[in-house]
Backbone of each chain as ProteinMPNN parsed JSONL, in Angstrom:
{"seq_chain_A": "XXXXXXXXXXXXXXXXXXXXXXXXXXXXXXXXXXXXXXXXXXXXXXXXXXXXXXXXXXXXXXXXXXXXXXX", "coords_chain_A": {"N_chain_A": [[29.499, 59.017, 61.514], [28.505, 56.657, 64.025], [25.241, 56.925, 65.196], [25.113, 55.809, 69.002], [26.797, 54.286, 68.926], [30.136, 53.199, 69.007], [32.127, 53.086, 66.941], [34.138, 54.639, 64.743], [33.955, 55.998, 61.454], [36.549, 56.66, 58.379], [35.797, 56.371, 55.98], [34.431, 58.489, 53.568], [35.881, 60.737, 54.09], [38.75, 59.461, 52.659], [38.035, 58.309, 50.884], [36.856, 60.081, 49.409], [39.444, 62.027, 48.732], [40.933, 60.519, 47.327], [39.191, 60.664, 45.079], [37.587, 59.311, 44.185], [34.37, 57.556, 43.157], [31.16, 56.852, 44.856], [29.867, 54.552, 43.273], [31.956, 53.841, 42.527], [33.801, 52.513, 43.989], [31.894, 50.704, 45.579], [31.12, 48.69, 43.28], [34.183, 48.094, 43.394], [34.36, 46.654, 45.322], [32.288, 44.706, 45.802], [29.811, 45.674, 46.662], [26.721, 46.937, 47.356], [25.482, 50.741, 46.031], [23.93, 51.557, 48.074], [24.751, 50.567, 50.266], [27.604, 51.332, 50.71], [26.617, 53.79, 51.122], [25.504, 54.405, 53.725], [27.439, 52.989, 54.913], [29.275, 55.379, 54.783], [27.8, 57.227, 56.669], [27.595, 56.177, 59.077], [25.538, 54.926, 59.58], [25.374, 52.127, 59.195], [27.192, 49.565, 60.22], [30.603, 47.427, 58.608], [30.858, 43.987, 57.948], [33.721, 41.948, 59.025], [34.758, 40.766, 56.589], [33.846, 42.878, 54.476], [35.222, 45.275, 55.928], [37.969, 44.21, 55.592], [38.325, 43.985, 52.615], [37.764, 46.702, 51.737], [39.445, 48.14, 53.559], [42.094, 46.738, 51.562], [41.041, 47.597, 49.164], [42.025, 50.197, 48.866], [44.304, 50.503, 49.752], [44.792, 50.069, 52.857], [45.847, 49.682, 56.475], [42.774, 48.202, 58.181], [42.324, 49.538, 60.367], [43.176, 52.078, 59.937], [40.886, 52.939, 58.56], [38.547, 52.232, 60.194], [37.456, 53.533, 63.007], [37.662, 52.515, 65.997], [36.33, 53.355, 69.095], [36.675, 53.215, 72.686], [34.459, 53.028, 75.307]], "CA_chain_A": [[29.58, 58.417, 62.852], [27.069, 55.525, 64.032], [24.41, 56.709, 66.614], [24.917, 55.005, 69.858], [27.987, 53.452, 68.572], [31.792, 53.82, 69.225], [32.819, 52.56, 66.177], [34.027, 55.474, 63.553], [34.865, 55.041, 60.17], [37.39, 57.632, 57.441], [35.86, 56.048, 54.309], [34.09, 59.117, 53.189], [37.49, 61.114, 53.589], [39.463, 58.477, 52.336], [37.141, 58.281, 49.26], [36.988, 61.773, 48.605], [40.79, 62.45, 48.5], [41.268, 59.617, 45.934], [38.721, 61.069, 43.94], [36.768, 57.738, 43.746], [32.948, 57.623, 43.583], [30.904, 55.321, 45.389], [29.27, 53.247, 42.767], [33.099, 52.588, 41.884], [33.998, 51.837, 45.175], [30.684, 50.088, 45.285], [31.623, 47.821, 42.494], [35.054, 47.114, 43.211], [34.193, 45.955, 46.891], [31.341, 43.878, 45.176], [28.438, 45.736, 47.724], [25.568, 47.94, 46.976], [25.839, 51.813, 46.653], [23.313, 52.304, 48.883], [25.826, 50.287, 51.771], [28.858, 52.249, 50.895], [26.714, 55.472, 51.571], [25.273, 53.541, 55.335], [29.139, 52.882, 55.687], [30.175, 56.508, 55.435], [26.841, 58.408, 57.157], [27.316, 55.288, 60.254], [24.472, 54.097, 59.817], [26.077, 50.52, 59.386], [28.95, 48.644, 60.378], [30.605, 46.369, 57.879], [31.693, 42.397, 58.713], [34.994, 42.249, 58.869], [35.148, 40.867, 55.183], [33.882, 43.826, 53.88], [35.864, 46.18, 56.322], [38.998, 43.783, 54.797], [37.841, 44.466, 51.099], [37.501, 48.273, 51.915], [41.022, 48.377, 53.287], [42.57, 46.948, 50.361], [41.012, 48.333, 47.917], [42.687, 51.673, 49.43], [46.053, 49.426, 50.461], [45.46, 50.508, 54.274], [45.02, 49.085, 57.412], [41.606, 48.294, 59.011], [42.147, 50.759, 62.336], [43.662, 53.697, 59.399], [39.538, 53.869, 58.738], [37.595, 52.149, 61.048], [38.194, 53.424, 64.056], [36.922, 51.843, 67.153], [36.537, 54.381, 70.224], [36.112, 52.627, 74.109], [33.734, 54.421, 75.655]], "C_chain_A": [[28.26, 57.709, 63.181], [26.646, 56.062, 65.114], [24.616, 55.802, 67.848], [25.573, 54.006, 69.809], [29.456, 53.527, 68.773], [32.671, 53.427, 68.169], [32.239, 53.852, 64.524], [34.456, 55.035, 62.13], [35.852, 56.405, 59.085], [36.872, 57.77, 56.268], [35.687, 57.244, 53.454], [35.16, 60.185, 52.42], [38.145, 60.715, 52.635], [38.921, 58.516, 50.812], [37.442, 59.166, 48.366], [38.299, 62.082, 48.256], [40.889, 61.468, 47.666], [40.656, 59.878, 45.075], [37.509, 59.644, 43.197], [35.31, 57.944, 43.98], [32.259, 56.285, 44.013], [30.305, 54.566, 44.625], [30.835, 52.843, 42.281], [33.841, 51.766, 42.736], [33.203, 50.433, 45.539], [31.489, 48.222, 44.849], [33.008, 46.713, 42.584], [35.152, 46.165, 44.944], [33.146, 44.821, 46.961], [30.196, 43.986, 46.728], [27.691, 46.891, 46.946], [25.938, 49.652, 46.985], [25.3, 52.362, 47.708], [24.58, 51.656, 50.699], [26.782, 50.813, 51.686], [28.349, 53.786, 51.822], [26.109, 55.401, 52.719], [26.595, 53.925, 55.579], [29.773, 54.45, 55.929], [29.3, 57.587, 56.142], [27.174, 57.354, 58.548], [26.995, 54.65, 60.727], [24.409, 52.312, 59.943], [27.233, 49.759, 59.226], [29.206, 47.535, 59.505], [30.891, 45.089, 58.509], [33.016, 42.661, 58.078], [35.781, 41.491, 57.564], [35.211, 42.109, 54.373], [34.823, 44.741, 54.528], [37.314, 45.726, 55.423], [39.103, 44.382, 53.168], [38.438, 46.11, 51.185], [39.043, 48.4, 52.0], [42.294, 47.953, 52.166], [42.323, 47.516, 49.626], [41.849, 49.745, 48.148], [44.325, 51.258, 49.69], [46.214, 50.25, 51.817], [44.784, 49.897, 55.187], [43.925, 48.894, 57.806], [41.204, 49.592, 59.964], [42.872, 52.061, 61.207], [42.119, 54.186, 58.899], [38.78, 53.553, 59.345], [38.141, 52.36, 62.215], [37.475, 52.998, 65.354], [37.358, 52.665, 68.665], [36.03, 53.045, 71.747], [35.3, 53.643, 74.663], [34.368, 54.681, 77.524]], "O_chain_A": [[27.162, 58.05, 62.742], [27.334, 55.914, 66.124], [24.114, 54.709, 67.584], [25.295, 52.95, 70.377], [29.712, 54.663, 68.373], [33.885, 53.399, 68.371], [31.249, 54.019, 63.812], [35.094, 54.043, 61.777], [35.349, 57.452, 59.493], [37.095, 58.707, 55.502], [36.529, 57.365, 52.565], [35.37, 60.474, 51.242], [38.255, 61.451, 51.654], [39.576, 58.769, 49.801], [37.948, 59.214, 47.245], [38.293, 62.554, 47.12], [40.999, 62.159, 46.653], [41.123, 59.543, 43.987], [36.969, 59.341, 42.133], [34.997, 58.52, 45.022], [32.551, 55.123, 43.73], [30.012, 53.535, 45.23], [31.039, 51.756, 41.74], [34.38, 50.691, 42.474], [33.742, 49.344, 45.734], [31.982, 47.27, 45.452], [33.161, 45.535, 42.26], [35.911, 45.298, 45.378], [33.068, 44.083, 47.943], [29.855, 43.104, 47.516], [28.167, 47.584, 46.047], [26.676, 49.996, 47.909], [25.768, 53.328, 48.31], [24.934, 52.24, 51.724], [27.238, 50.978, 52.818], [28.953, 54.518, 52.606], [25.989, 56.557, 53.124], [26.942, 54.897, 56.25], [30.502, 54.771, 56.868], [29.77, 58.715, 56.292], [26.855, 58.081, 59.488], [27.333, 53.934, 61.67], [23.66, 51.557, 60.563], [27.967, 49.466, 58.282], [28.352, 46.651, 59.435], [31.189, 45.135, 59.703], [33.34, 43.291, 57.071], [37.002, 41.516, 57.415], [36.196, 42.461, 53.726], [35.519, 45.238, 53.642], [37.823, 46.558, 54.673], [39.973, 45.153, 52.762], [39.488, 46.493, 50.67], [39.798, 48.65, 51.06], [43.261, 48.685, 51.957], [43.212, 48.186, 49.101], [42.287, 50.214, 47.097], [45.29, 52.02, 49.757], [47.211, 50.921, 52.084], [43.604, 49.553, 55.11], [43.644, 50.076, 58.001], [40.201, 50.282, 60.152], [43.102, 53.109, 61.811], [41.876, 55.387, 58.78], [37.875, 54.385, 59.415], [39.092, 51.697, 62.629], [36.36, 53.515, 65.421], [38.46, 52.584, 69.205], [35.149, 52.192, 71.631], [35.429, 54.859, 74.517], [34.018, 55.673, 78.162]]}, "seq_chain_B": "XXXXXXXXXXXXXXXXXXXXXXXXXXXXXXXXXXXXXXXXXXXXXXXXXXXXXXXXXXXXXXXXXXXXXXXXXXXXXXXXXXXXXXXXXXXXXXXXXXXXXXXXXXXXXXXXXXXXXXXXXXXXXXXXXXXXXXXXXXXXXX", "coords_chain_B": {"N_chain_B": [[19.048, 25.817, 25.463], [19.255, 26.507, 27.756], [17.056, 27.901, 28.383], [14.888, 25.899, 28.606], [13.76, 24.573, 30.32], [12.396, 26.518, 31.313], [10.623, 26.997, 29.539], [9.582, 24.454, 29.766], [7.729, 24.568, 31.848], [6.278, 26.507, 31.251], [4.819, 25.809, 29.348], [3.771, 23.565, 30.554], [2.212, 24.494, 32.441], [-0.134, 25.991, 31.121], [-0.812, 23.869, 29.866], [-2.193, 22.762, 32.347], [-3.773, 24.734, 33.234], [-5.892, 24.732, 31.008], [-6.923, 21.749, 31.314], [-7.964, 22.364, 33.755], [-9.639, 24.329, 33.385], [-11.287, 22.959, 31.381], [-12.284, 20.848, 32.678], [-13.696, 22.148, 34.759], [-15.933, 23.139, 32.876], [-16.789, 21.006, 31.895], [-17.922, 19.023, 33.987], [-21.232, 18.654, 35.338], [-22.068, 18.098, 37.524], [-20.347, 17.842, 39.9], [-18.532, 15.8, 42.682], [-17.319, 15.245, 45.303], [-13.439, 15.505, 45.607], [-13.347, 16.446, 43.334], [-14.8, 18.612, 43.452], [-13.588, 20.659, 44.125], [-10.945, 20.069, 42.476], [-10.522, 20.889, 39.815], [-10.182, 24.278, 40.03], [-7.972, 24.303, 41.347], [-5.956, 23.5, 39.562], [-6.276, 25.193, 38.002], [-5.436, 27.36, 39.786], [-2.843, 26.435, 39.795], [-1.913, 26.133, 37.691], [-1.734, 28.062, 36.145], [0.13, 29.823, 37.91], [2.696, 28.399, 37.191], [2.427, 29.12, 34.64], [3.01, 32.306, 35.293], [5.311, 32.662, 36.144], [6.96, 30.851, 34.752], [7.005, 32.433, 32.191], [8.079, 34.703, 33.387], [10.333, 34.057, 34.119], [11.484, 33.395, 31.267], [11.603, 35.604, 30.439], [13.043, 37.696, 31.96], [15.228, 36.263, 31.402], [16.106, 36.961, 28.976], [15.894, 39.625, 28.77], [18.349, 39.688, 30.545], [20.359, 38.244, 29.035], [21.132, 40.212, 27.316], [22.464, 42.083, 29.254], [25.105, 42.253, 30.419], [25.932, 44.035, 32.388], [23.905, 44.245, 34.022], [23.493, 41.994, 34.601], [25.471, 41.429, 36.759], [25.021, 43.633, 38.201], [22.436, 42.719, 39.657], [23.469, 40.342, 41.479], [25.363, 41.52, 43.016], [23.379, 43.034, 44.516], [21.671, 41.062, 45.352], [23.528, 39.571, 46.956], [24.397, 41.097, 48.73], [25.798, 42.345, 51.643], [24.451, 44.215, 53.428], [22.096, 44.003, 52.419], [21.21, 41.437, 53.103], [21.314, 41.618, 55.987], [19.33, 43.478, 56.455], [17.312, 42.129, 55.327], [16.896, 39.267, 56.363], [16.937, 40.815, 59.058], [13.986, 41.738, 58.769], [12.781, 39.688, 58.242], [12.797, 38.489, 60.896], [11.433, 40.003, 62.651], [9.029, 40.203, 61.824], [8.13, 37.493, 61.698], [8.786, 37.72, 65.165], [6.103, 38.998, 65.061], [4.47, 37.664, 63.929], [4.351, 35.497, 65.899], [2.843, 36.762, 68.378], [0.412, 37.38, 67.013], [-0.839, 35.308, 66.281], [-0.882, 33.643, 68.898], [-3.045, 35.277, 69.726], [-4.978, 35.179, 68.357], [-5.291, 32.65, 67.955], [-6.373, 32.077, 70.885], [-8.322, 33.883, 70.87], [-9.913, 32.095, 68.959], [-10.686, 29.76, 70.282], [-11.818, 31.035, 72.778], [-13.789, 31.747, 71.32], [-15.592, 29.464, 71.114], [-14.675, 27.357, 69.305], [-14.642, 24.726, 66.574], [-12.73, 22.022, 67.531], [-11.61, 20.448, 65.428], [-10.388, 22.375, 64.018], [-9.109, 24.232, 65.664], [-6.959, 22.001, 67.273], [-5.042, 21.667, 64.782], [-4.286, 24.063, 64.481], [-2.617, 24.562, 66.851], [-0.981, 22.349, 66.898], [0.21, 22.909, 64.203], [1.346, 25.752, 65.211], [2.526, 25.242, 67.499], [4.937, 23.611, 66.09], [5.848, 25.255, 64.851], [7.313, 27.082, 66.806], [8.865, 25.36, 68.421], [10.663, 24.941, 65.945], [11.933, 27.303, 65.909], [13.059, 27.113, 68.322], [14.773, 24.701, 67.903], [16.305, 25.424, 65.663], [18.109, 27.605, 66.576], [19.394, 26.147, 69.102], [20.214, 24.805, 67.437], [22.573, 26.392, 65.736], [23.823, 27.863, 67.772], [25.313, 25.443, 68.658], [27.08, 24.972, 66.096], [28.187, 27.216, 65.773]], "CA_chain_B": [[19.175, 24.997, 26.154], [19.422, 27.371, 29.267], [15.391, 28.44, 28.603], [14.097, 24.51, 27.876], [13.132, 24.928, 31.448], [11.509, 28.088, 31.381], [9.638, 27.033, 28.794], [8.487, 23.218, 29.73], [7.275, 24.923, 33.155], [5.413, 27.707, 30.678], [3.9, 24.683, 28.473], [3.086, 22.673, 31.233], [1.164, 25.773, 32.728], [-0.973, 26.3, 30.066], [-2.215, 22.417, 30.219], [-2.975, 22.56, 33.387], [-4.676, 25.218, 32.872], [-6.455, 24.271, 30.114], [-7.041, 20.972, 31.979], [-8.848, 22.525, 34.634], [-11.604, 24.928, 32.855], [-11.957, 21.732, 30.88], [-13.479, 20.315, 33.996], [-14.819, 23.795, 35.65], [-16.996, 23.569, 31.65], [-17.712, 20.056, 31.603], [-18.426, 18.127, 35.069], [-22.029, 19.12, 35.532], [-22.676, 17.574, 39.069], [-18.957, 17.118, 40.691], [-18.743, 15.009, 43.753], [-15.768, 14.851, 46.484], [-12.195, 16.297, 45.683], [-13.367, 16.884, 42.081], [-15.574, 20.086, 43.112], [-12.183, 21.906, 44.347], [-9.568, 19.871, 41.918], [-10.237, 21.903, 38.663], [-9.906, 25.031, 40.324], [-6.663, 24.219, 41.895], [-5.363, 23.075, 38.482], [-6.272, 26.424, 37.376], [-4.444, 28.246, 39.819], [-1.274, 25.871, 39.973], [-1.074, 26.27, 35.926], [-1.403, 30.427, 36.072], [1.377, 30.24, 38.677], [3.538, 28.218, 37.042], [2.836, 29.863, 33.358], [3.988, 33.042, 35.127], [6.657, 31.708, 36.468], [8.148, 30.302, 33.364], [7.336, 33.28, 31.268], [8.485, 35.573, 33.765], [11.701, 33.392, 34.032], [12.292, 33.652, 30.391], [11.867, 37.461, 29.989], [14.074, 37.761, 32.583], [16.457, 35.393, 30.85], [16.113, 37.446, 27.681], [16.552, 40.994, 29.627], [19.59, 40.009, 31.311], [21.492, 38.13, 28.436], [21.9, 41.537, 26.452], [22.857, 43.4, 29.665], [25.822, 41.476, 31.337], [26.537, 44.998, 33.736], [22.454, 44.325, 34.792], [23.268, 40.543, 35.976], [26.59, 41.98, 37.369], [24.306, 43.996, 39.748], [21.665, 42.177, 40.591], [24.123, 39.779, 41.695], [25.96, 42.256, 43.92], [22.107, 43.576, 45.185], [21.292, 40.01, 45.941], [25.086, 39.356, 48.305], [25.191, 42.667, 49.448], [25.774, 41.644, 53.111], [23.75, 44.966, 54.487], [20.923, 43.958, 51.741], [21.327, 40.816, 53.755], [21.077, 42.036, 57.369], [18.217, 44.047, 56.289], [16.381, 40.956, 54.829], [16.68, 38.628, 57.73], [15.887, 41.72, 60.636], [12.603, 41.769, 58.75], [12.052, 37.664, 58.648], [12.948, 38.11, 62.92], [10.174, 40.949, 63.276], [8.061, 39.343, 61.346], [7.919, 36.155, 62.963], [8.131, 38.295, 66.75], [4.867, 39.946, 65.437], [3.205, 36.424, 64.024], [4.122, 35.003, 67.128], [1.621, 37.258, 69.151], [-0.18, 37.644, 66.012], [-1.541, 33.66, 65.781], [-1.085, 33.383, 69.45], [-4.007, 35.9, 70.12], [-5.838, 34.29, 66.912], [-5.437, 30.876, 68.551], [-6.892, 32.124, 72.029], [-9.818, 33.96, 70.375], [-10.949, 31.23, 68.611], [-10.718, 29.032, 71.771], [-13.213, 31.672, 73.519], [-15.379, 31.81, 70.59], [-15.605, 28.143, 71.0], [-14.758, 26.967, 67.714], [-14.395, 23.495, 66.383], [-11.578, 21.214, 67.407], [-10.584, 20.33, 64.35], [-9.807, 23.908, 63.698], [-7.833, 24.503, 66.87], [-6.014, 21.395, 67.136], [-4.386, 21.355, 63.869], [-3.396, 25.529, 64.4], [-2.399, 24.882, 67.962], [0.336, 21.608, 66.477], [1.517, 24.102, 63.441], [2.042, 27.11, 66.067], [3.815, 25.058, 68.461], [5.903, 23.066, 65.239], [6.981, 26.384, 64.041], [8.483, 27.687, 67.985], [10.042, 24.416, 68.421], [11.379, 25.008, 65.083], [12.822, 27.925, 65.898], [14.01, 26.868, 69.349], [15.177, 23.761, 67.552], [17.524, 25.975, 65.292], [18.903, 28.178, 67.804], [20.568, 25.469, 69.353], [21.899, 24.089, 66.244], [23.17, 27.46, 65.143], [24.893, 27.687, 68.754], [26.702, 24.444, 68.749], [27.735, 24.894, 65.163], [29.126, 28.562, 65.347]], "C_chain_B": [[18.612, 25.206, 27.458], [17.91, 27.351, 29.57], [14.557, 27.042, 27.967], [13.233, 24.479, 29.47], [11.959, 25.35, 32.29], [10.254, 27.637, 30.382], [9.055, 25.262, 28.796], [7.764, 24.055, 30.821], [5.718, 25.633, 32.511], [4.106, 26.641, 29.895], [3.12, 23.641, 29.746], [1.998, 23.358, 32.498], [-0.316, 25.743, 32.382], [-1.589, 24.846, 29.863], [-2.37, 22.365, 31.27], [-4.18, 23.351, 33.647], [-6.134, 25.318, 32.23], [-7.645, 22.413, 30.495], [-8.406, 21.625, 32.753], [-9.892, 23.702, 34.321], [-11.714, 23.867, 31.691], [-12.874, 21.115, 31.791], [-14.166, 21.499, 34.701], [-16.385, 23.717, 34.095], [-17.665, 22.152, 31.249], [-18.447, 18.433, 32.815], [-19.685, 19.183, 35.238], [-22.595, 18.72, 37.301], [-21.391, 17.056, 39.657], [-19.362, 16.724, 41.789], [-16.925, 15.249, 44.803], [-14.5, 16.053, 45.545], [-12.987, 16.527, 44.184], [-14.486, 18.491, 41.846], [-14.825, 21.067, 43.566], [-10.779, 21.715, 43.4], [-9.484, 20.885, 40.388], [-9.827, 23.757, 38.728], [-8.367, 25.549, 40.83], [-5.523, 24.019, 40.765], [-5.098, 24.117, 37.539], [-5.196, 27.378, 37.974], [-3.057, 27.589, 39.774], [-0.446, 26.213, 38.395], [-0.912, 27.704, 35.321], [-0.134, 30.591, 36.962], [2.535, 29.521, 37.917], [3.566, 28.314, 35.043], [3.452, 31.222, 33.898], [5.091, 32.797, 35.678], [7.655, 31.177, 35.372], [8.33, 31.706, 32.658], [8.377, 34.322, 32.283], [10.305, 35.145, 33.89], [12.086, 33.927, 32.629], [12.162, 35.23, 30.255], [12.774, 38.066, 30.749], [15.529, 37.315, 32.108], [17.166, 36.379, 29.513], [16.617, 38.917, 27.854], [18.104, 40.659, 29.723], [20.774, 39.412, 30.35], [21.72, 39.088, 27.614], [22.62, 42.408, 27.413], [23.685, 42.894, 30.742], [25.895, 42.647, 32.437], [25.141, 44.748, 34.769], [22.362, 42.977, 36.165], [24.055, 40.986, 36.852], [25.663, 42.768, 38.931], [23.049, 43.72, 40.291], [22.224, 41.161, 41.108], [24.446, 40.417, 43.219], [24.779, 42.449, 44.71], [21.811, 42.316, 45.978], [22.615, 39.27, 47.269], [25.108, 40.438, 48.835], [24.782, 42.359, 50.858], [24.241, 42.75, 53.892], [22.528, 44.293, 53.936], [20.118, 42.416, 52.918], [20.448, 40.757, 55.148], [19.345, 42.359, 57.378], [16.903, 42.648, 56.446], [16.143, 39.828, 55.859], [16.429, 39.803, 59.52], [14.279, 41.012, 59.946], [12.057, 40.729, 59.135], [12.126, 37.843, 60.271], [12.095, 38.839, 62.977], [9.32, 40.384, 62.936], [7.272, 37.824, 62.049], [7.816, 36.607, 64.561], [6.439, 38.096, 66.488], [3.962, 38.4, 65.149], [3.166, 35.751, 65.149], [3.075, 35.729, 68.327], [0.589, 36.96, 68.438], [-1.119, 36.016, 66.296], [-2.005, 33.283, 67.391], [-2.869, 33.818, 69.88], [-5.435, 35.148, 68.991], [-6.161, 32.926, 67.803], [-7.038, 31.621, 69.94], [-8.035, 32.741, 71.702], [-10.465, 33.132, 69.743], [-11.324, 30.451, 69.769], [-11.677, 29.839, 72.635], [-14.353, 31.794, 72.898], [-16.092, 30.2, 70.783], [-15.726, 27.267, 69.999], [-13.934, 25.289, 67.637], [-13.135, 22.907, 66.649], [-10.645, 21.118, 66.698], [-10.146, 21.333, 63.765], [-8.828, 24.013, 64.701], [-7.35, 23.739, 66.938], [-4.579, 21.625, 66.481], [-3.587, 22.954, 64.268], [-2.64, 25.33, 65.531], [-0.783, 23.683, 67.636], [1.234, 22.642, 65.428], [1.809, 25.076, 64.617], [2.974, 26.461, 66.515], [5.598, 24.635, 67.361], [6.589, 24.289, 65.288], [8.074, 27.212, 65.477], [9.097, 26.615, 68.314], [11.042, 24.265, 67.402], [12.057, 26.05, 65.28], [13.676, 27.805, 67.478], [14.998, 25.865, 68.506], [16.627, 24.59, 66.896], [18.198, 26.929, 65.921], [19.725, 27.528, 68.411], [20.962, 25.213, 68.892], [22.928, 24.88, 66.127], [24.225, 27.61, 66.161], [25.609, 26.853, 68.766], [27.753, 24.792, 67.597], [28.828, 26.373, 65.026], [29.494, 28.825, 66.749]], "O_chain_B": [[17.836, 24.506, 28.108], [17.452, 26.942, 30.637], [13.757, 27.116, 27.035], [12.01, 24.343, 29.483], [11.174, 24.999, 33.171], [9.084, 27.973, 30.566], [8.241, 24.866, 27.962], [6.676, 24.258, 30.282], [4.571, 25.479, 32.93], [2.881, 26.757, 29.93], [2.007, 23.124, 29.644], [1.223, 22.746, 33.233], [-1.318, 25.548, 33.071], [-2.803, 24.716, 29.71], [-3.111, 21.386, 31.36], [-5.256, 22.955, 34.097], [-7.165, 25.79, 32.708], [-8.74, 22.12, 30.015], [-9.576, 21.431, 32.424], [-10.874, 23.901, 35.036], [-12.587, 24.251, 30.913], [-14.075, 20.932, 31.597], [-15.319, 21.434, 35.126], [-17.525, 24.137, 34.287], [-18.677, 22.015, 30.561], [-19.076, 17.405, 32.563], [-19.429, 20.386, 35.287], [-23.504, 19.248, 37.941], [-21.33, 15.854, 39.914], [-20.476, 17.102, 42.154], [-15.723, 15.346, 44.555], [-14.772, 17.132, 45.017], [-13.317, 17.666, 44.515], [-14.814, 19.143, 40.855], [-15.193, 22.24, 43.499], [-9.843, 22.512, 43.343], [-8.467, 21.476, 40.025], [-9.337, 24.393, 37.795], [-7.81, 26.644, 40.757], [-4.35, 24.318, 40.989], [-4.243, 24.178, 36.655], [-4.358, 28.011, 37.331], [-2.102, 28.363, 39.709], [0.715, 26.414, 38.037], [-0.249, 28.216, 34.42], [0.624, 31.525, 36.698], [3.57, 30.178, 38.028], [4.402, 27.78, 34.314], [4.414, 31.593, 33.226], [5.953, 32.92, 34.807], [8.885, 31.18, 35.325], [9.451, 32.186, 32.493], [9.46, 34.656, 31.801], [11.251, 35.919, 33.746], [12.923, 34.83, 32.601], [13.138, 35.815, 29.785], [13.372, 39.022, 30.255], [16.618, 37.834, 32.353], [18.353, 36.472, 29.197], [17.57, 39.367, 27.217], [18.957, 41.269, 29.078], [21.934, 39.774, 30.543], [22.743, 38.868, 26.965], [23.309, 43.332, 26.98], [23.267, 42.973, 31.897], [25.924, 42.179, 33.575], [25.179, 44.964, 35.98], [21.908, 42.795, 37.295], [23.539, 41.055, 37.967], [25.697, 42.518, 40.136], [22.582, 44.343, 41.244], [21.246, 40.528, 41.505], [23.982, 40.008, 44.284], [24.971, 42.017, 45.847], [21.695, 42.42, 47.199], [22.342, 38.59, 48.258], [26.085, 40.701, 49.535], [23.617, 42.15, 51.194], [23.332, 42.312, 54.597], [21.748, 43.913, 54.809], [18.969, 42.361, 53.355], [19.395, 40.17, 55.394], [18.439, 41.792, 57.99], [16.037, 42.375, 57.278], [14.964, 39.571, 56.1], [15.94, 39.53, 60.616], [13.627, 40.094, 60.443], [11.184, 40.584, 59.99], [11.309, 37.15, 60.877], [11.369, 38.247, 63.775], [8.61, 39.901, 63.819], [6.249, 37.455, 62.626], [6.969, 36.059, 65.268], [5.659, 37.446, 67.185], [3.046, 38.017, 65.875], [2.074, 35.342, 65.543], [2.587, 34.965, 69.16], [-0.288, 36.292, 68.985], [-2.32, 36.149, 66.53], [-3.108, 32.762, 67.555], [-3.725, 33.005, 70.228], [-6.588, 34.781, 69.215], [-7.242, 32.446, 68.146], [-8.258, 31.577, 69.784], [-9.015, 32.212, 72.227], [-11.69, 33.235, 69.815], [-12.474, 30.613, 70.178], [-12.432, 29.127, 73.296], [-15.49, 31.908, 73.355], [-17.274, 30.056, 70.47], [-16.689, 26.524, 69.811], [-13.028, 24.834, 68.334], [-12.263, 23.327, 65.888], [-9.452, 21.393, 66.829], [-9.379, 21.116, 62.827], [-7.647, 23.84, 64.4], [-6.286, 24.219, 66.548], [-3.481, 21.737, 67.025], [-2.358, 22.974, 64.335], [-1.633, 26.028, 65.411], [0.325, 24.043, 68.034], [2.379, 23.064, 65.593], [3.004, 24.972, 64.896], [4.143, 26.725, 66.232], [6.751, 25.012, 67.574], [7.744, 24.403, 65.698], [9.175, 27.736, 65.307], [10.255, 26.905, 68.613], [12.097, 23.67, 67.623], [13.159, 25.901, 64.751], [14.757, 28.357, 67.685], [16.15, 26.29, 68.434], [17.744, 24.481, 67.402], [19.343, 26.903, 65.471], [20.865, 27.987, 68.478], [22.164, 25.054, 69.103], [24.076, 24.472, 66.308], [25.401, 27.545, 65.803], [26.789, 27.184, 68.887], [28.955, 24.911, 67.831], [29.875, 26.501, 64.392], [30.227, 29.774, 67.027]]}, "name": "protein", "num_of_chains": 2, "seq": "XXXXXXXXXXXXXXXXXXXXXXXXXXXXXXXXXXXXXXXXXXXXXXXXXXXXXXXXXXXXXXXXXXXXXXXXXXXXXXXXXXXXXXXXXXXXXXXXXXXXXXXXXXXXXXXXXXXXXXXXXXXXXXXXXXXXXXXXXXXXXXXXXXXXXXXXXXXXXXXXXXXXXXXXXXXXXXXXXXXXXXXXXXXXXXXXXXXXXXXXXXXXXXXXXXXXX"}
């Protein structure tokens, strides 16, 4: 979850139950491992290419892991 | 083909080099631009021998290790790597912007030559009109 942010994300979950590690995630999303492991501690929000990327590679919606809270 | 490049840059280094402690070893009484040009010849031909070499060893590294270009590729697009890399250029520039301003205004109390403050006082301003300048571009265009 991002500090001072309302915007959650699943990936970590999501990751873990597929059994996928993040330099393969990494790789097939064509970003760094160190931004996959930002993306699932909060620390940084993707652009909505990469959030796109992310959800395919998984074949699921945007809002099934980023989730965006109103405050 | 790829490293003809790499290696005129590396050759043309090394005479400039060569060039200029030719003249640092044989002008005995230089006059005008020629008592700073051999020096300059020196460092322009060390920067651009490493520069070539460092190009080709690089060249030579990375064609045995296609997974190496593969991720310095990715390291170099990686959007956060990105983000990261332009915050710093915006702090950076905040802090020179005090940074030169205060520079400027102490020399100006020390009372230092004109032609010193002029010329810093046109680059300072060039470079905040340059960045006002692109601010509005960036707004119309996006």
């Amino acid at each position: 979850m991002r500090r001072g942010n309302n915007l959650r994300n699943r990936l970590e979950t999501i990751r873990k139950e597929r059994g996928i590690k993040q330099e393969e995630l990494a790789a097939a999303v064509e970003v760094s491992r160190q931004t996959i492991g930002s993306l699932e501690n909060g620390r940084y929000n993707p652009s909505i290419i990469l959030a796109f990327k992310i959800a395919r590679y998984f074949g699921m919606s945007i809002e099934e892991i980023f989730i965006y809270e109103e405050e | 083909m790829k490293n003809c490049k790499s290696i005129v840059i590396s050759i043309l280094g090394v005479l400039l080099c060569g060039i200029g402690f030719y003249f640092v070893k044989s002008l005995t009484d230089p006059q005008g631009i020629m008592k700073t040009l051999p020096y300059i010849l020196v460092g322009i031909g060390c920067g651009m021998f490493g520069h070539g070499v460092g190009d080709l060893i690089n060249k030579k590294v990375t064609a045995k290790n296609p997974e190496l270009v593969k991720q310095i590729e990715i390291d170099q697009n990686d959007e956060r790597n990105i983000m990261i890399t332009n915050m710093a250029k915006a702090k950076g520039f905040d802090i020179m912007t005090y940074v030169f301003a205060a520079l400027l205004l102490a020399y100006g109390l020390m009372g230092a030559s004109m032609e010193v403050i002029i010329p810093f006082v046109i680059a300072y301003l060039f470079v905040q009109f340059y960045a006002v300048y692109i601010r509005l571009r960036k707004d119309r265009e996006n």
